[in-house]
PyMOL commands that place a pseudoatom at each C-alpha (Angstrom):
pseudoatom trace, name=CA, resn=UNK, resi=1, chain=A, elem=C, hetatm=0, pos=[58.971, 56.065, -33.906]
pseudoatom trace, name=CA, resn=UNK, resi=2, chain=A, elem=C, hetatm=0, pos=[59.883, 58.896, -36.357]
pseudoatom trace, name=CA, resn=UNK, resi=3, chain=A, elem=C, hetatm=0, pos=[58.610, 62.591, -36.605]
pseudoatom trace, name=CA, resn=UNK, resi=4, chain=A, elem=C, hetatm=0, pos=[55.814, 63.513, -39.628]
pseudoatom trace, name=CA, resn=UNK, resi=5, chain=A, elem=C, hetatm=0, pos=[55.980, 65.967, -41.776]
pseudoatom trace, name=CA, resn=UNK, resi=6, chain=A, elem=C, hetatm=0, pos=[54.844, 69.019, -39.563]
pseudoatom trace, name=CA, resn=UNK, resi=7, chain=A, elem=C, hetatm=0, pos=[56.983, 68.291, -36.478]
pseudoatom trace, name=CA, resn=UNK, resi=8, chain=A, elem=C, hetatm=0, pos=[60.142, 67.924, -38.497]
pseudoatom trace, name=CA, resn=UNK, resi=9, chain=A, elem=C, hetatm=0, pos=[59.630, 71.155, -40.268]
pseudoatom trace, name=CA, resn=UNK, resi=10, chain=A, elem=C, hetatm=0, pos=[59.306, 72.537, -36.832]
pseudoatom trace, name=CA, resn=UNK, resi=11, chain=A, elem=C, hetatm=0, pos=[62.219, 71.216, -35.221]
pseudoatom trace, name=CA, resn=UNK, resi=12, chain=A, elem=C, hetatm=0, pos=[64.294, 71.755, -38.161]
pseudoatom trace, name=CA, resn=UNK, resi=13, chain=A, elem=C, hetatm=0, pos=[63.171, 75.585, -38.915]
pseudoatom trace, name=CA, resn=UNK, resi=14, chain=A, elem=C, hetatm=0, pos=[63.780, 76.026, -35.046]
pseudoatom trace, name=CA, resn=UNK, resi=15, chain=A, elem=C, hetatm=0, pos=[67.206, 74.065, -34.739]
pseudoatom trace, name=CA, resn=UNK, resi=16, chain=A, elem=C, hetatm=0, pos=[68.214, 76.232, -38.013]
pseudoatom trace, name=CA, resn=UNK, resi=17, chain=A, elem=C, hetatm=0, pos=[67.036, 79.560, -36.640]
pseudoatom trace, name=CA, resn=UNK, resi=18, chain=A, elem=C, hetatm=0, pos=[68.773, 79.004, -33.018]
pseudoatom trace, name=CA, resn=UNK, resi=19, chain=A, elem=C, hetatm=0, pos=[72.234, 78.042, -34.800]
pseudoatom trace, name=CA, resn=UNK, resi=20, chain=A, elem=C, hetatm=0, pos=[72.058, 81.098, -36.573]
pseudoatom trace, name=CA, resn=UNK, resi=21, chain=A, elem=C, hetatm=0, pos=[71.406, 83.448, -33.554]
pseudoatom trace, name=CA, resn=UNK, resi=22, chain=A, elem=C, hetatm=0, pos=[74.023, 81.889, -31.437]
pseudoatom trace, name=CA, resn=UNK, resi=23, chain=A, elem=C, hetatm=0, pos=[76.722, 81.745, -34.198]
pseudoatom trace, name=CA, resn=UNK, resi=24, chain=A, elem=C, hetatm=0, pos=[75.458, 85.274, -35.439]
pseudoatom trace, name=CA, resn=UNK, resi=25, chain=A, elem=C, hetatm=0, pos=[75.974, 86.497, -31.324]
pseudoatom trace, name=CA, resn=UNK, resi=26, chain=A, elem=C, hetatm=0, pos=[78.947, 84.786, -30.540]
pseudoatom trace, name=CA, resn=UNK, resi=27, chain=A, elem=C, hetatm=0, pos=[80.831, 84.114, -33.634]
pseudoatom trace, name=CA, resn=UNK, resi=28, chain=A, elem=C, hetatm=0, pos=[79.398, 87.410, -36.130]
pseudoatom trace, name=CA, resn=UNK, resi=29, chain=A, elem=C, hetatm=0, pos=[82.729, 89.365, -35.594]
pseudoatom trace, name=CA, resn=UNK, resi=30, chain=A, elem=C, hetatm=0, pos=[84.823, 86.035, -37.535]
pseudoatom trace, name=CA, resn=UNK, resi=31, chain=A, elem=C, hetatm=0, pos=[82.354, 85.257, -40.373]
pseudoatom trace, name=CA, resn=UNK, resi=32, chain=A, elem=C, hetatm=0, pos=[79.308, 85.622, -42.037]
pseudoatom trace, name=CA, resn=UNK, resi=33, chain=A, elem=C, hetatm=0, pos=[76.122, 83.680, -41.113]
pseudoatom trace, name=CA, resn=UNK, resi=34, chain=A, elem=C, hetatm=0, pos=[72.662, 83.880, -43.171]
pseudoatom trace, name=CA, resn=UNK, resi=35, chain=A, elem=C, hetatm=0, pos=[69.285, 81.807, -42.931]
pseudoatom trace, name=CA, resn=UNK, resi=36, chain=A, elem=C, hetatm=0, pos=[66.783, 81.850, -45.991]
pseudoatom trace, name=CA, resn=UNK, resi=37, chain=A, elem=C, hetatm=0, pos=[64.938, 79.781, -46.848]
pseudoatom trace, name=CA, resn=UNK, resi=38, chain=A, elem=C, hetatm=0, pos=[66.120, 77.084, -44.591]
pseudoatom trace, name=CA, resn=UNK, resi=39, chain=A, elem=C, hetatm=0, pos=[69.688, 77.044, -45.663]
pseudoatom trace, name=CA, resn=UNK, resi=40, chain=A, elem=C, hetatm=0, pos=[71.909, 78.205, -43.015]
pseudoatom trace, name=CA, resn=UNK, resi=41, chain=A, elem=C, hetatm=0, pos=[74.829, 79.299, -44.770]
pseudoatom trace, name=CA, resn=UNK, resi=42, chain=A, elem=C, hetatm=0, pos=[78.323, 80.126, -43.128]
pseudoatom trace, name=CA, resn=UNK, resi=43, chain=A, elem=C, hetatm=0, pos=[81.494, 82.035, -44.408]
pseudoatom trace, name=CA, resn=UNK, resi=44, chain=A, elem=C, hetatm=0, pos=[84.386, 81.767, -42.429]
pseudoatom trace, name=CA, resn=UNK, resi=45, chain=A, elem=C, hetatm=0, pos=[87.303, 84.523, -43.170]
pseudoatom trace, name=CA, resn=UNK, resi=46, chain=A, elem=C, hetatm=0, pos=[89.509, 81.938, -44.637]
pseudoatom trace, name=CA, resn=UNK, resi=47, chain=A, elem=C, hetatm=0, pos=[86.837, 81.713, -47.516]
pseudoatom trace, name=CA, resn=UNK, resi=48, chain=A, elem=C, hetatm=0, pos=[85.365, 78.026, -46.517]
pseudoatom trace, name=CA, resn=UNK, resi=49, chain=A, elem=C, hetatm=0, pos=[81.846, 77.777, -46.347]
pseudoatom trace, name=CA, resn=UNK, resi=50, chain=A, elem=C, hetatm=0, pos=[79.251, 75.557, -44.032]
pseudoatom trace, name=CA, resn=UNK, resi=51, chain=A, elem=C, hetatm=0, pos=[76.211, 74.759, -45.647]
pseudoatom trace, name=CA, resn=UNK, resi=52, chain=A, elem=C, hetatm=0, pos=[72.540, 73.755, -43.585]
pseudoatom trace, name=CA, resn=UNK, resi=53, chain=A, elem=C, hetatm=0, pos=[69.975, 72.678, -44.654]
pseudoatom trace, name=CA, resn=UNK, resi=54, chain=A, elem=C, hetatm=0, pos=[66.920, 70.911, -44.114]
pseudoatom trace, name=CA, resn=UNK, resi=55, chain=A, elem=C, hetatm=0, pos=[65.954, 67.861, -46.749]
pseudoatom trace, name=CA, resn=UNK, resi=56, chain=A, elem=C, hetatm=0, pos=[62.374, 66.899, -45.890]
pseudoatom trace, name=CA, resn=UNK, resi=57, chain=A, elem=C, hetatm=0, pos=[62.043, 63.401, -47.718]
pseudoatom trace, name=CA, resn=UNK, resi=58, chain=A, elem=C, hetatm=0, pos=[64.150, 61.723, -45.509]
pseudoatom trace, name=CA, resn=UNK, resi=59, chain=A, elem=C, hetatm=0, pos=[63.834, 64.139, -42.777]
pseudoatom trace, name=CA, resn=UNK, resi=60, chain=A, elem=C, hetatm=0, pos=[67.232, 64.828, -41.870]
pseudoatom trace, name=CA, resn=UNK, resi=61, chain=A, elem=C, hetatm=0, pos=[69.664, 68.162, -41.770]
pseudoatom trace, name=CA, resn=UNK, resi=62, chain=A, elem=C, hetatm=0, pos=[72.411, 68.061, -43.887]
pseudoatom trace, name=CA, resn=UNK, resi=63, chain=A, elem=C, hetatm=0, pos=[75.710, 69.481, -43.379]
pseudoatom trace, name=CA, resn=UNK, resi=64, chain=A, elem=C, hetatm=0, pos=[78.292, 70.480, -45.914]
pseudoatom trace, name=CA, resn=UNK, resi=65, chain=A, elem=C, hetatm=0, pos=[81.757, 71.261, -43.915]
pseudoatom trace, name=CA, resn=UNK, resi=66, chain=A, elem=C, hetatm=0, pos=[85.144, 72.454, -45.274]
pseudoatom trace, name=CA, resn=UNK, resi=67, chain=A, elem=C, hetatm=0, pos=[86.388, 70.330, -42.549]
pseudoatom trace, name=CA, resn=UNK, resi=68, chain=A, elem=C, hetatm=0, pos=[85.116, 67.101, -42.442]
pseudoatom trace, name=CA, resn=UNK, resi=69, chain=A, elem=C, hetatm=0, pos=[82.829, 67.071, -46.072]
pseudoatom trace, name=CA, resn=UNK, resi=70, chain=A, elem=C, hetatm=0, pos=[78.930, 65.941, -46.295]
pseudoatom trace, name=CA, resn=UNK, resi=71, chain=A, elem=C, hetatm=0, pos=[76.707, 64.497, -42.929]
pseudoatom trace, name=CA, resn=UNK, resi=72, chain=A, elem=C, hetatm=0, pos=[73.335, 63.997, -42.670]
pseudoatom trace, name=CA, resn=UNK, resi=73, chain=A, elem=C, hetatm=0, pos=[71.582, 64.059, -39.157]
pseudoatom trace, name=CA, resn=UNK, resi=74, chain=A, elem=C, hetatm=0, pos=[68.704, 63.078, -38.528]
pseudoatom trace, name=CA, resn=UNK, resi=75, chain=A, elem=C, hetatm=0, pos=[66.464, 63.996, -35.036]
pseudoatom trace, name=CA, resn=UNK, resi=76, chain=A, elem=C, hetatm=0, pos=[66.636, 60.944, -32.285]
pseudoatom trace, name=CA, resn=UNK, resi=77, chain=A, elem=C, hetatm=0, pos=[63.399, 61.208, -30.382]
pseudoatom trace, name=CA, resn=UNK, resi=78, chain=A, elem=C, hetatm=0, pos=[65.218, 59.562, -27.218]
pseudoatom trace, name=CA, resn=UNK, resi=79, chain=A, elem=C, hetatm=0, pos=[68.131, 62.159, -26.964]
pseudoatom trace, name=CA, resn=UNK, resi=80, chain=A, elem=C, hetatm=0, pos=[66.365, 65.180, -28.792]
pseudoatom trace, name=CA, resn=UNK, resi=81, chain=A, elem=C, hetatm=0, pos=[69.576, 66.169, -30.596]
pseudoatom trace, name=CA, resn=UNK, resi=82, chain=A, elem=C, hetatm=0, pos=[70.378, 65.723, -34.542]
pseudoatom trace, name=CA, resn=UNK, resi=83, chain=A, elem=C, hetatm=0, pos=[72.247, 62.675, -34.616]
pseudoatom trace, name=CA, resn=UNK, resi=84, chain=A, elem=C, hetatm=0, pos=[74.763, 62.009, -37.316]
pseudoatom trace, name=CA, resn=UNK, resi=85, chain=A, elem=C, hetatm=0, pos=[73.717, 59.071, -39.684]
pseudoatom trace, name=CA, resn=UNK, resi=86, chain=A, elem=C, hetatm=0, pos=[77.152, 57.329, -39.868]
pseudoatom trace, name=CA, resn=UNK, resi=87, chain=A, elem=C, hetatm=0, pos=[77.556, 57.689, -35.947]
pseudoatom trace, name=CA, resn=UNK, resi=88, chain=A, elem=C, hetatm=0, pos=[79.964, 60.117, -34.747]
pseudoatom trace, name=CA, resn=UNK, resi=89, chain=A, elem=C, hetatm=0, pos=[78.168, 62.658, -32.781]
pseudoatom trace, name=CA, resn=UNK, resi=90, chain=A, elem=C, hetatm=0, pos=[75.448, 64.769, -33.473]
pseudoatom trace, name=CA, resn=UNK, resi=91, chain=A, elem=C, hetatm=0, pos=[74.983, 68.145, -35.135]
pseudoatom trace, name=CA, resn=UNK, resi=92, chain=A, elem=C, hetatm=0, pos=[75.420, 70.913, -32.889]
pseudoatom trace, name=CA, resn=UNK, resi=93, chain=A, elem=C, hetatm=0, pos=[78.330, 69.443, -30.903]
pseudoatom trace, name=CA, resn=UNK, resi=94, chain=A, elem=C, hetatm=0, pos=[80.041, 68.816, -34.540]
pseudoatom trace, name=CA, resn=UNK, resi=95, chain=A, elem=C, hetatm=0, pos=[79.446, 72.244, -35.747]
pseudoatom trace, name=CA, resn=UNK, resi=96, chain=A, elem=C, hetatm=0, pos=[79.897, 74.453, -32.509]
pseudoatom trace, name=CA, resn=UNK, resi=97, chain=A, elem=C, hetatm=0, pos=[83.177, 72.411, -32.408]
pseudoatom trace, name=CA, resn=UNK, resi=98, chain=A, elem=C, hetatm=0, pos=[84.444, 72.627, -36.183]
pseudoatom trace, name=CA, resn=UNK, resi=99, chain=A, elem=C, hetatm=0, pos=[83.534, 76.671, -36.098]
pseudoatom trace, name=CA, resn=UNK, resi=100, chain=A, elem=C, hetatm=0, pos=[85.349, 77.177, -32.387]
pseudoatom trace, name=CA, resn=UNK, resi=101, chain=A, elem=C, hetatm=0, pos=[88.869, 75.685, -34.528]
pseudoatom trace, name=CA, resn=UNK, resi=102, chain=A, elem=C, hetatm=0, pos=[88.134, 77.251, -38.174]
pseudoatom trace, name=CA, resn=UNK, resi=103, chain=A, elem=C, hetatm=0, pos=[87.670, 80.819, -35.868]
pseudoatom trace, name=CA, resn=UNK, resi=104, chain=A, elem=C, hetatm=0, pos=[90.199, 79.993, -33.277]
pseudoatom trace, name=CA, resn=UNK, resi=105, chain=A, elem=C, hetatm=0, pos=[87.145, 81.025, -30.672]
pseudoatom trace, name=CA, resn=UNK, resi=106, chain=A, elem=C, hetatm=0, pos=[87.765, 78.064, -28.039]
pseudoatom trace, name=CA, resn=UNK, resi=107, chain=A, elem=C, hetatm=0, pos=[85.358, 74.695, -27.382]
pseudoatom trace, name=CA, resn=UNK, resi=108, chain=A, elem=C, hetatm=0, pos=[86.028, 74.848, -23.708]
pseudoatom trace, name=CA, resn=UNK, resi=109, chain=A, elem=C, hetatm=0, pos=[84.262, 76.282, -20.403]
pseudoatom trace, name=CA, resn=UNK, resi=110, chain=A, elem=C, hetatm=0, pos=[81.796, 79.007, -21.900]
pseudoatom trace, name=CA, resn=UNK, resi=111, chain=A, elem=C, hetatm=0, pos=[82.139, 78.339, -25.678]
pseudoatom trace, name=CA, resn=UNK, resi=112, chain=A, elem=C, hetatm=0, pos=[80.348, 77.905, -28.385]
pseudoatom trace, name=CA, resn=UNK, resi=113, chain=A, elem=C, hetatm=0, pos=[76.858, 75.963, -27.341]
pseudoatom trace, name=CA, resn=UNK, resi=114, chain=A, elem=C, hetatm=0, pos=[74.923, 76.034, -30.070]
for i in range(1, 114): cmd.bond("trace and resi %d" % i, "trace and resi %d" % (i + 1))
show_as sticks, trace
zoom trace
């Protein structure tokens, strides 16, 4: 079973809008973070640069990392989370994990959940 149209939106506008008050709260001090439009767009210090965004025909949020390059994720009914296409995780773990070593701000006990 996949999502329509209207619940993707949804979960997509919502995942997009809690990444960017987490990483805006916790992380705002050691980049830049803006949402419009539903592109999340990040700017770390060191001048790379995250790009989210939502791509409705297939449904999926797509990331473009400094670190690792292009993923797409789309939204596993089962688990709930954004899981990466190509296996390997899915998307908050990968981001709150890639931004916690480009900002030096710790994964561990009390990091970054995003």
């Amino acid at each position: 079973m996949t999502l329509d149209q209207s619940a993707f939106e949804a979960l997509a506008d919502e995942t997009l809008e809690r990444f960017m008050d987490v990483i805006d709260e916790k992380l705002g001090d050691r980049l830049d973070v803006d949402l419009m439009g539903g592109i999340l767009a990040i700017e770390l210090v060191s001048g790379g640069q995250y790009v989210i965004s939502k791509h409705a025909p297939n449904r999926q949020i797509w990331m473009s990392s400094p670190l690792s390059g292009a993923a797409h994720f789309a939204y596993d009914l089962e688990s709930g989370k954004w899981a990466n296409t190509r296996g390997g995780g899915d998307l908050a773990e990968s981001l709150a994990a890639e931004l916690a070593a480009a900002t030096g701000a710790g994964g561990g006990e009390g990091g970054l959940k995003l």
